[in-house]
Every structure is written in C-alpha cells, then in structure tokens.
PyMOL Python script that loads the backbone (N, CA, C, O; Angstrom):
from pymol import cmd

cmd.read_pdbstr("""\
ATOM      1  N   UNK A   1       0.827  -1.188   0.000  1.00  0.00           N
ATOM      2  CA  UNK A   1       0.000   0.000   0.000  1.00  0.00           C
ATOM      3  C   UNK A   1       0.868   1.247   0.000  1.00  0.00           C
ATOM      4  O   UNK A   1       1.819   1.471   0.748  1.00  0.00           O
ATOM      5  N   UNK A   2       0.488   1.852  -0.754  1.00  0.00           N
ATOM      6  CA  UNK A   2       0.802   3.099  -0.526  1.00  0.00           C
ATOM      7  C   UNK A   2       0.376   4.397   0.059  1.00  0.00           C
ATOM      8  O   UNK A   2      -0.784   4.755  -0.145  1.00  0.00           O
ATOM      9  N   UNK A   3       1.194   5.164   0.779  1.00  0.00           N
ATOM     10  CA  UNK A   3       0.701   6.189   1.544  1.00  0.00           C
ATOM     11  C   UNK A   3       1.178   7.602   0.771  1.00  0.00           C
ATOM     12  O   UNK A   3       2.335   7.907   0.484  1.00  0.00           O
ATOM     13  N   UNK A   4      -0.181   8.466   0.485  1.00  0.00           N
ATOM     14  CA  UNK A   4       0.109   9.723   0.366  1.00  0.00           C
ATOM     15  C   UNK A   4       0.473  10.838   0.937  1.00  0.00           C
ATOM     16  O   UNK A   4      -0.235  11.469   1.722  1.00  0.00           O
ATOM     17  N   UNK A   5       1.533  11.130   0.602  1.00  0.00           N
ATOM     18  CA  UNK A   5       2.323  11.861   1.478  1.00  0.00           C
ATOM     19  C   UNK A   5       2.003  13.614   1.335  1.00  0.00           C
ATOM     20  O   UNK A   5       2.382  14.129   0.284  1.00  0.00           O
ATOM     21  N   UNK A   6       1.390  14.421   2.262  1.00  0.00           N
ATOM     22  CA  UNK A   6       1.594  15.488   1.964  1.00  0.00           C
ATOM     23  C   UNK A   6       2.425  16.747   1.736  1.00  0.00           C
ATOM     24  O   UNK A   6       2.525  17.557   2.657  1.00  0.00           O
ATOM     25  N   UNK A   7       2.955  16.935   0.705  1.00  0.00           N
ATOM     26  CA  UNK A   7       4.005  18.108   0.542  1.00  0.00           C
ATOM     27  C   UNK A   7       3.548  19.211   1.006  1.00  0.00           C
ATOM     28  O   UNK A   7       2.467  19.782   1.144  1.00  0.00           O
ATOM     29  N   UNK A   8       4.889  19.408   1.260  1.00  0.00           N
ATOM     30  CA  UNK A   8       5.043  20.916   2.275  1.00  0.00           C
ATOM     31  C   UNK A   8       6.095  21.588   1.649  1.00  0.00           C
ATOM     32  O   UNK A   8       6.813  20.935   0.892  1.00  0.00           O
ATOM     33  N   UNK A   9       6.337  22.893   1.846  1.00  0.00           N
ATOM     34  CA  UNK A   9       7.733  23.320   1.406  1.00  0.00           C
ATOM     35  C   UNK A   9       8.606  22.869   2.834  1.00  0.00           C
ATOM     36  O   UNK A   9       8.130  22.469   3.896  1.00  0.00           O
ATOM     37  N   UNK A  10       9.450  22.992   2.620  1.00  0.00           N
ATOM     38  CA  UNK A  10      11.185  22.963   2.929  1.00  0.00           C
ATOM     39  C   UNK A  10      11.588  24.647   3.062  1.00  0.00           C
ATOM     40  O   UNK A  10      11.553  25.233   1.980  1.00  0.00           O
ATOM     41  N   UNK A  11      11.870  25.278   3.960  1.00  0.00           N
ATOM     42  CA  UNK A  11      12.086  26.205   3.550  1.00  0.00           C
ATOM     43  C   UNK A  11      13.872  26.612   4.563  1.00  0.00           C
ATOM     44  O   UNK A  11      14.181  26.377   5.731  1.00  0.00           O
ATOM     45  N   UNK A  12      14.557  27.195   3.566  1.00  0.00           N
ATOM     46  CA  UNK A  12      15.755  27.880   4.265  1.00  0.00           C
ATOM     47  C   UNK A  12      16.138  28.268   5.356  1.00  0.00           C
ATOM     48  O   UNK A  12      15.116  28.426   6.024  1.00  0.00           O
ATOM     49  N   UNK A  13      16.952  28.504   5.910  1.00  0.00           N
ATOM     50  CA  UNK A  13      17.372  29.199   7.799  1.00  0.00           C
ATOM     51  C   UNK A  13      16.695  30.646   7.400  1.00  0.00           C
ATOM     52  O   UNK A  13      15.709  31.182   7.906  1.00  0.00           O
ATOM     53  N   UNK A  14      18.036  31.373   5.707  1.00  0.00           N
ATOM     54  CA  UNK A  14      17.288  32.295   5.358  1.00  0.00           C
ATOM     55  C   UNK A  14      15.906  32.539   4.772  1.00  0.00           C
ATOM     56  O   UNK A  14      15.575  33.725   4.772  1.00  0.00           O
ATOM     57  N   UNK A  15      15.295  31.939   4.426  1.00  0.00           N
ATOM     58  CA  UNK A  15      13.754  32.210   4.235  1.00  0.00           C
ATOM     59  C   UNK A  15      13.091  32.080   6.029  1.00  0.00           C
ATOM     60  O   UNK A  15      12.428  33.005   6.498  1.00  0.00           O
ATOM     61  N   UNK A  16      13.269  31.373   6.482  1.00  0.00           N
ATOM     62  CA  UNK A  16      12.940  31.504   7.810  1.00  0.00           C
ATOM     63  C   UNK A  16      12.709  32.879   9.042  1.00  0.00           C
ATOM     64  O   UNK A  16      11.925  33.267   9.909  1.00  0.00           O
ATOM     65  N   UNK A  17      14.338  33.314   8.205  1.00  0.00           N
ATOM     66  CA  UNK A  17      14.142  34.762   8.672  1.00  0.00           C
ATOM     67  C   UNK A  17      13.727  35.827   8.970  1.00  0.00           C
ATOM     68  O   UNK A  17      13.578  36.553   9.953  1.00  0.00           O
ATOM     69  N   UNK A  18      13.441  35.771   7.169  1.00  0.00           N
ATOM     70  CA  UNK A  18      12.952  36.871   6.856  1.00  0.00           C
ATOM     71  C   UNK A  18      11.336  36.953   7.011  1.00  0.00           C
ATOM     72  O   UNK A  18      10.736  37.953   7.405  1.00  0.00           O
ATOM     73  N   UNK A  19      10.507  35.239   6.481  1.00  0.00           N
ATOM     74  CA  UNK A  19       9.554  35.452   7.049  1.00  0.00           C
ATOM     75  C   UNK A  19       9.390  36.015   8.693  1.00  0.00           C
ATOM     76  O   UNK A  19       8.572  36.914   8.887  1.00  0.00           O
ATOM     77  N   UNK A  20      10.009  35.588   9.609  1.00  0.00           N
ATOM     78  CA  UNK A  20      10.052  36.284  11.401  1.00  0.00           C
ATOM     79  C   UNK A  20      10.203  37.521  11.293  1.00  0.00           C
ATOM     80  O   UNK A  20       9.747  38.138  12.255  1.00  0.00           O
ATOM     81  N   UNK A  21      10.741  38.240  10.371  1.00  0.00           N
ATOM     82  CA  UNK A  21      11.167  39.626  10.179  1.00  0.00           C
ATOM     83  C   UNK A  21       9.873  40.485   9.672  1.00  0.00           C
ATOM     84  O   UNK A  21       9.599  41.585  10.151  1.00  0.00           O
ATOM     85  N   UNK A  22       9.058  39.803   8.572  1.00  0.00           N
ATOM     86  CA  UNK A  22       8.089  40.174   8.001  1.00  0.00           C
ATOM     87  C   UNK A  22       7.015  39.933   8.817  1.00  0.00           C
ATOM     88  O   UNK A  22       5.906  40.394   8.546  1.00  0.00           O
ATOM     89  N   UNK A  23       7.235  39.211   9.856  1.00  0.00           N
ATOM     90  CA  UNK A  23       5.714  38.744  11.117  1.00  0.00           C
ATOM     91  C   UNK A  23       6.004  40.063  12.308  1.00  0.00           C
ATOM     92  O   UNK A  23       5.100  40.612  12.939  1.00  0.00           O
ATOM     93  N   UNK A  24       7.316  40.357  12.410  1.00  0.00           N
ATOM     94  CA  UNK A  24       7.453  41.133  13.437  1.00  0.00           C
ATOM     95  C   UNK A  24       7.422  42.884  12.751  1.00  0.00           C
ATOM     96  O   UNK A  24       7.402  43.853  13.510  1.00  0.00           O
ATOM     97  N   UNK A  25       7.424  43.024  11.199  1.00  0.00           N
ATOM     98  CA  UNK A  25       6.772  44.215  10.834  1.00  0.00           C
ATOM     99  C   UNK A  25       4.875  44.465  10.687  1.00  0.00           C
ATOM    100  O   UNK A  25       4.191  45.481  10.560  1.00  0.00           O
ATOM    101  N   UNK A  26       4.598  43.256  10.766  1.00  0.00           N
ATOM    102  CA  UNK A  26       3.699  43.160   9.943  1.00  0.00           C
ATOM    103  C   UNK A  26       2.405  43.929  11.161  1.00  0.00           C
ATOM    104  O   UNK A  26       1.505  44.672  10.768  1.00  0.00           O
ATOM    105  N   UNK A  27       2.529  43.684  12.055  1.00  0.00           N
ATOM    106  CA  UNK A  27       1.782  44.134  12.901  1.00  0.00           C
ATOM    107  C   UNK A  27       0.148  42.946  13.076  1.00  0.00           C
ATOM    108  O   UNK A  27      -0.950  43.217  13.562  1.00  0.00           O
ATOM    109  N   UNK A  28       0.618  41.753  12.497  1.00  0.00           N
ATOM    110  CA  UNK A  28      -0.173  40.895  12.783  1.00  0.00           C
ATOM    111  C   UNK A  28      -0.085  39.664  13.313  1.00  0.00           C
ATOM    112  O   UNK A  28       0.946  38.995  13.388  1.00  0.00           O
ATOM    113  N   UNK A  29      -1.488  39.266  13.796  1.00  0.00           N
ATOM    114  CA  UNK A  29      -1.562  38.201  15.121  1.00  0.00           C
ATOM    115  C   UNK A  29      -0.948  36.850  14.527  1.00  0.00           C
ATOM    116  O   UNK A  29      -1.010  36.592  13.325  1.00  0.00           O
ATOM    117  N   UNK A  30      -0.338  35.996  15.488  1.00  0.00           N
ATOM    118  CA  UNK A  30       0.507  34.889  14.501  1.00  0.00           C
ATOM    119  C   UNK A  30      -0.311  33.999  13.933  1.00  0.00           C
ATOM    120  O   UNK A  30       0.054  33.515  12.861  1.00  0.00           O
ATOM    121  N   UNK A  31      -1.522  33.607  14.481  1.00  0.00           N
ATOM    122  CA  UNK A  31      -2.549  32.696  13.413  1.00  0.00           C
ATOM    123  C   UNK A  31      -2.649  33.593  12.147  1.00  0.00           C
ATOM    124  O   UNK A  31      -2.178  33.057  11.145  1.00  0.00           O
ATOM    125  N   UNK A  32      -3.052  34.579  12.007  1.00  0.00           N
ATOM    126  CA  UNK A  32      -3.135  35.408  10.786  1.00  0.00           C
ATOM    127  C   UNK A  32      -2.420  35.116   9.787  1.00  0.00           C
ATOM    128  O   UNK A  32      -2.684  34.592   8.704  1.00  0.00           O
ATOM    129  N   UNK A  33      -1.172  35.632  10.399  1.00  0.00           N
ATOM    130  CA  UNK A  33       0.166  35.600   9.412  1.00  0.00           C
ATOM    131  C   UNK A  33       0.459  34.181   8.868  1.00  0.00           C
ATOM    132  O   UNK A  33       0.694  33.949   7.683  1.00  0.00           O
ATOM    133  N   UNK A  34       0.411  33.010  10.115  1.00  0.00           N
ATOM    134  CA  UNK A  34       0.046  31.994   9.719  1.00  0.00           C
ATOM    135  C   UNK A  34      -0.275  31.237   8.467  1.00  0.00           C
ATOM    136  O   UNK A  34       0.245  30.402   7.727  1.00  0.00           O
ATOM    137  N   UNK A  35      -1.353  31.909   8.580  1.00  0.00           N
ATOM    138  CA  UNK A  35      -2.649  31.287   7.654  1.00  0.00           C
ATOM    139  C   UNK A  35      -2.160  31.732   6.256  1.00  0.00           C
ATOM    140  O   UNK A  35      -2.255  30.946   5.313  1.00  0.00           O
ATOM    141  N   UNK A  36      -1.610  33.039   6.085  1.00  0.00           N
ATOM    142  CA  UNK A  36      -1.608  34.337   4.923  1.00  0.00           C
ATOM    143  C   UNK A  36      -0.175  33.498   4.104  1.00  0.00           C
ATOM    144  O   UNK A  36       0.007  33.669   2.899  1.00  0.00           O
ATOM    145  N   UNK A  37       0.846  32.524   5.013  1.00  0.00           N
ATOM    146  CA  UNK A  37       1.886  32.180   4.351  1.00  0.00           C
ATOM    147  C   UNK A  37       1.487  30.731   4.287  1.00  0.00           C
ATOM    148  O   UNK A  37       2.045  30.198   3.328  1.00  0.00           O
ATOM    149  N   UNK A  38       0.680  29.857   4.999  1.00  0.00           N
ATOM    150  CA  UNK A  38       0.490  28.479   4.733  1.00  0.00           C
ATOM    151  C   UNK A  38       1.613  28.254   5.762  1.00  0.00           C
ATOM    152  O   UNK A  38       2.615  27.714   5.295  1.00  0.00           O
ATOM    153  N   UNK A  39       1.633  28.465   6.656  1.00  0.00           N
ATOM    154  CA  UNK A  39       2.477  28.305   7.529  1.00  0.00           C
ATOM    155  C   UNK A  39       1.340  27.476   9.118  1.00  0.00           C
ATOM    156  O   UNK A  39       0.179  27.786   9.386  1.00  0.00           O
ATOM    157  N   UNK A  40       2.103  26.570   9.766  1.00  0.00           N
ATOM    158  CA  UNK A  40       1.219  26.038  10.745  1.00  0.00           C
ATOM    159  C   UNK A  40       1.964  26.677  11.596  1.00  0.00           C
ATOM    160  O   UNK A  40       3.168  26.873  11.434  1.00  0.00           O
ATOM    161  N   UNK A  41       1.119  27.147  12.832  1.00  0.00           N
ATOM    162  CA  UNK A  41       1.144  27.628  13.859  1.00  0.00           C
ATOM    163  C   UNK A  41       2.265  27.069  15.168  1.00  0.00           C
ATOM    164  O   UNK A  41       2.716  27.902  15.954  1.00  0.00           O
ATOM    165  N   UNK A  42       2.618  25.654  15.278  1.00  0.00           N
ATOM    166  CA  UNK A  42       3.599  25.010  15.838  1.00  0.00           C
ATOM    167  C   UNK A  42       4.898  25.200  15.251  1.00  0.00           C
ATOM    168  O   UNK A  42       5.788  25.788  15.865  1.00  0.00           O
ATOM    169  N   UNK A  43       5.106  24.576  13.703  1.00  0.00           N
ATOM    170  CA  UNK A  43       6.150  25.317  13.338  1.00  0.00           C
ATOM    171  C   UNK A  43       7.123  27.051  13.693  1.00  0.00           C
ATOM    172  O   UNK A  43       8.178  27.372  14.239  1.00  0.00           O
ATOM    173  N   UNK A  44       5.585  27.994  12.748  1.00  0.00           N
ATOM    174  CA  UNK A  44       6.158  29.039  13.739  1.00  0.00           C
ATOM    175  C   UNK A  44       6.869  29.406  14.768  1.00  0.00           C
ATOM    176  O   UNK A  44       8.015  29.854  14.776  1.00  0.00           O
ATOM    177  N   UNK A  45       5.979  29.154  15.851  1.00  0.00           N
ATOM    178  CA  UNK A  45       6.348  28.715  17.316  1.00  0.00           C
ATOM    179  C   UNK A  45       8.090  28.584  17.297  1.00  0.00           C
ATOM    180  O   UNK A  45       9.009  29.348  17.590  1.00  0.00           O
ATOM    181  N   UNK A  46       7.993  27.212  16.797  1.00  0.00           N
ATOM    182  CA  UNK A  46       9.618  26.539  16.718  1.00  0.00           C
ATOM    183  C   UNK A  46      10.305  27.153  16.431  1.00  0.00           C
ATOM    184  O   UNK A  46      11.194  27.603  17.154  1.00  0.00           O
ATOM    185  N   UNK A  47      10.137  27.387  15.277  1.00  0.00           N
ATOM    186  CA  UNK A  47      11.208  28.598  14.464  1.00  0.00           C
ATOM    187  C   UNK A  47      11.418  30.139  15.252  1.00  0.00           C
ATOM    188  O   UNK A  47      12.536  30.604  15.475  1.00  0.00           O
ATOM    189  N   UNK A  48      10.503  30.628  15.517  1.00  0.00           N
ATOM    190  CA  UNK A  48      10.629  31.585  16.986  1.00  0.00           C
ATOM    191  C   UNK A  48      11.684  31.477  17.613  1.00  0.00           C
ATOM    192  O   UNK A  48      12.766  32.043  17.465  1.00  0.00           O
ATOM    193  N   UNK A  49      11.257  30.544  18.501  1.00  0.00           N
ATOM    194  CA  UNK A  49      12.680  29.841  19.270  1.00  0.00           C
ATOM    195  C   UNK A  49      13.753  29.282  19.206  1.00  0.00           C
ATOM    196  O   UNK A  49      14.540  29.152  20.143  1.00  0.00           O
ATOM    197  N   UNK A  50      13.905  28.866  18.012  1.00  0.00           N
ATOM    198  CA  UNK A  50      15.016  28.579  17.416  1.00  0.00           C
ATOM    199  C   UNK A  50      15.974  29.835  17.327  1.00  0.00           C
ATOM    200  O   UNK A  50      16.885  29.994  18.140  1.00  0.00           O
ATOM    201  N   UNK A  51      15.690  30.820  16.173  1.00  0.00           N
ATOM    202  CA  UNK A  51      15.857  31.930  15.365  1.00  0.00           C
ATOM    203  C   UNK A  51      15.947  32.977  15.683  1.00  0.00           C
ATOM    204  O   UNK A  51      16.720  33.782  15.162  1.00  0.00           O
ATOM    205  N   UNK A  52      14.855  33.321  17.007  1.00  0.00           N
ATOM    206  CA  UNK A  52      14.844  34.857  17.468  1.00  0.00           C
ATOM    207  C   UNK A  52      15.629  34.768  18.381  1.00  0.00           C
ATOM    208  O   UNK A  52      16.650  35.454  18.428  1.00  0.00           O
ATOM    209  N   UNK A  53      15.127  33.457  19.740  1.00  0.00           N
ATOM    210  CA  UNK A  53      15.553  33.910  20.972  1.00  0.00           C
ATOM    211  C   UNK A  53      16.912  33.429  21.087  1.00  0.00           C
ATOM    212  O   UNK A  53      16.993  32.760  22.116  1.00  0.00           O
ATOM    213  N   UNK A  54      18.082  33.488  20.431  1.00  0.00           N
ATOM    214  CA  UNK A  54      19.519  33.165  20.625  1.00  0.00           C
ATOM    215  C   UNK A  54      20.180  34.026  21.187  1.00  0.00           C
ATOM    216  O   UNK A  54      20.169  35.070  20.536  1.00  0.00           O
ATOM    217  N   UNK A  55      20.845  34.091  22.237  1.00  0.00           N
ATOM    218  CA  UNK A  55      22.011  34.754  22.703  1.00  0.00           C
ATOM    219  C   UNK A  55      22.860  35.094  21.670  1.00  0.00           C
ATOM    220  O   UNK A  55      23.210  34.245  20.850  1.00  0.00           O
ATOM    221  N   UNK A  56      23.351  36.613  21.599  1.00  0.00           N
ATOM    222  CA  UNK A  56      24.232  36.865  20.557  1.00  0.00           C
ATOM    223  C   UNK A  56      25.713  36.485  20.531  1.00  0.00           C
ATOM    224  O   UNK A  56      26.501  36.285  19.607  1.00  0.00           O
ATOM    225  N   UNK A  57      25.837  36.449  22.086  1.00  0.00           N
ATOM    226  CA  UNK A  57      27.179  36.137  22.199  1.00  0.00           C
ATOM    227  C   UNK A  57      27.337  34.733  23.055  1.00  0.00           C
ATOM    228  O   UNK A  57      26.422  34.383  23.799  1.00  0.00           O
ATOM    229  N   UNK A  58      28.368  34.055  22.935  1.00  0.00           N
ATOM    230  CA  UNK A  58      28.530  32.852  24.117  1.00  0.00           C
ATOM    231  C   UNK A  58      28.797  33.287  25.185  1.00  0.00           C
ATOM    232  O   UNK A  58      28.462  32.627  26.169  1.00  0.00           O
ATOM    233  N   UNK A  59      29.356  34.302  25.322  1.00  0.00           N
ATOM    234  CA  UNK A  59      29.927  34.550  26.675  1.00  0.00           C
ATOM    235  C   UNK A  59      28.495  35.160  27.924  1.00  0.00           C
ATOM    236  O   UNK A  59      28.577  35.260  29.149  1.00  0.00           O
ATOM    237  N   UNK A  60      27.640  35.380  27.276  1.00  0.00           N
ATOM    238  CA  UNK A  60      26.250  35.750  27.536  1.00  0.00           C
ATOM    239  C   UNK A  60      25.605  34.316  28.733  1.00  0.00           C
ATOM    240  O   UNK A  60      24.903  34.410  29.740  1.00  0.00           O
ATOM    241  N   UNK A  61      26.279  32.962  27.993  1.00  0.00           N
ATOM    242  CA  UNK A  61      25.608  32.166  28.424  1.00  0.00           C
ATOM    243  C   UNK A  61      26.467  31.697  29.876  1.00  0.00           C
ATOM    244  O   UNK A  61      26.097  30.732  30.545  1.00  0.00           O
ATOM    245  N   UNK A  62      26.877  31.985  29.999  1.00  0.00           N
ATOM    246  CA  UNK A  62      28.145  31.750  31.684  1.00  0.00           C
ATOM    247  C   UNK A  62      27.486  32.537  32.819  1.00  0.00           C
ATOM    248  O   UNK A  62      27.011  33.666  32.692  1.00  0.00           O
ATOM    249  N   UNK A  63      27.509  31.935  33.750  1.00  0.00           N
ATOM    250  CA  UNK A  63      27.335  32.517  35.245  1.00  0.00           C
ATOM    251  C   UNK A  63      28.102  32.710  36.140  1.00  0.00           C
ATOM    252  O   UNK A  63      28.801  31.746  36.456  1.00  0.00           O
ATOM    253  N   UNK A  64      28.260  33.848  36.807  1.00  0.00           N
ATOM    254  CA  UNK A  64      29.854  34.154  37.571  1.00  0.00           C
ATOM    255  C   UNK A  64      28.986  33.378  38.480  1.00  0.00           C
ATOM    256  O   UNK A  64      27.755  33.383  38.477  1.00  0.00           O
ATOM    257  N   UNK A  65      29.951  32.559  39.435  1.00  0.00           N
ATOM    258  CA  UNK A  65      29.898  31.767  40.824  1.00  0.00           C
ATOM    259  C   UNK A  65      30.507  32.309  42.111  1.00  0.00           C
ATOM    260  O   UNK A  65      31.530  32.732  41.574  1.00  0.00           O
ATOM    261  N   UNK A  66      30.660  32.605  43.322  1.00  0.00           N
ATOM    262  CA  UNK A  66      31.632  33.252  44.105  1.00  0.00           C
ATOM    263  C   UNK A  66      31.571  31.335  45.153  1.00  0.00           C
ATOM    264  O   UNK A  66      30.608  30.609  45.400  1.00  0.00           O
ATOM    265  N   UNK A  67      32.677  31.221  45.392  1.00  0.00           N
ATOM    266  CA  UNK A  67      32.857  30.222  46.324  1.00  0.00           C
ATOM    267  C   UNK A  67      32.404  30.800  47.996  1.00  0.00           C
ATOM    268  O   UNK A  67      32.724  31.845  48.562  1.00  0.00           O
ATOM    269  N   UNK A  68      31.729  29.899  48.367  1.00  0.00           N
ATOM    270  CA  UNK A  68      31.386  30.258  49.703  1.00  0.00           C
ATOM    271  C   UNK A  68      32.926  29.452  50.621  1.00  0.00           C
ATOM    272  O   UNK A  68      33.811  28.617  50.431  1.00  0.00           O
ATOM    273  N   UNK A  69      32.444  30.366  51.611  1.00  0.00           N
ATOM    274  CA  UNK A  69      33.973  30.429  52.574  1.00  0.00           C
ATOM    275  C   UNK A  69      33.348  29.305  53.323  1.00  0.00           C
ATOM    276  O   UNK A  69      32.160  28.997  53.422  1.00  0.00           O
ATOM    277  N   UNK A  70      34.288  28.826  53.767  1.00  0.00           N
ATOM    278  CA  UNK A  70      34.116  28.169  54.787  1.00  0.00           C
ATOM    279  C   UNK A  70      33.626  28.013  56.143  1.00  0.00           C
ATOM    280  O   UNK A  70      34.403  28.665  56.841  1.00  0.00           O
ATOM    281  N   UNK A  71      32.733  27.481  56.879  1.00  0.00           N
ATOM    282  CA  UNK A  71      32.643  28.043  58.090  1.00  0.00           C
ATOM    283  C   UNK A  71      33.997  27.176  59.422  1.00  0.00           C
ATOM    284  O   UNK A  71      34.536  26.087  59.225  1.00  0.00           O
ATOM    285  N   UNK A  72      34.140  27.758  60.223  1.00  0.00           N
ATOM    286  CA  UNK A  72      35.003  26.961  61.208  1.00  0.00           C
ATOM    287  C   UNK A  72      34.314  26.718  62.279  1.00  0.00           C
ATOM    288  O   UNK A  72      33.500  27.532  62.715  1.00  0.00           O
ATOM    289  N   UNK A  73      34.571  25.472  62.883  1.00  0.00           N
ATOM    290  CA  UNK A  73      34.266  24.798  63.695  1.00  0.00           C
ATOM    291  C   UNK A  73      35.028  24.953  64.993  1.00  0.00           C
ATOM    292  O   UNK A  73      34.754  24.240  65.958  1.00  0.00           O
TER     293      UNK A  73
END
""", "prot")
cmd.dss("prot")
cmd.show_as("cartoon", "prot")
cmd.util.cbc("prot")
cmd.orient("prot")
C-alpha cells in the first residue's frame, strides 16, 4: 500500500528569517500571518525559538559563581 504523502515546502534558515522579520513588521496576530503564508502555527512557534531567541554572544551564556567560605568549627 501506498501512503500519500503530503508536501510541504522545505524552507531555508534564510527564508525563515525573513519570514520572522516580516511577522514582526507586519503588525499581525501569529494565526493570521500563519494562515496568509500556509504556515502552521507550531512550526512558527519553533522557528521563533530557534531563530529569534539566541544569545548573541557565548559569553552571555556563563554565570559568575563566588565560592562560599568556609565556616570553622
């Protein structure tokens, strides 16, 4: 048997982008925009988080620690 498979696009890191770029000019709600590119709403999401929310730098991602002293007994 065969199963029909539904095509989707594939789309680029850069096409990815620019669509997030064009959602964050656009001044519209993300189902909207959604809908307007054939885009599903989870994806989005993903790509969001993937794409937007990255730290620019590594050094961003480190936490200074201070060693606690010792107490004496």
């Amino acid at each position: 048997m065969e199963q029909e498979q539904s095509k989707r696009a594939r789309r680029t890191s850069a096409e990815i982008k620019k669509l997030l770029e064009a959602f964050s000019q656009s001044g519209m709600c993300a189902k909207d925009f959604c809908m307007l590119h054939s885009i599903s709403e989870a994806g989005f999401y993903k790509w969001r988080t993937r794409y937007v929310n990255k730290p620019t730098s590594k050094e961003n991602n480190f936490v200074l620690l201070h060693e606690a002293s010792e107490a004496k007994v």
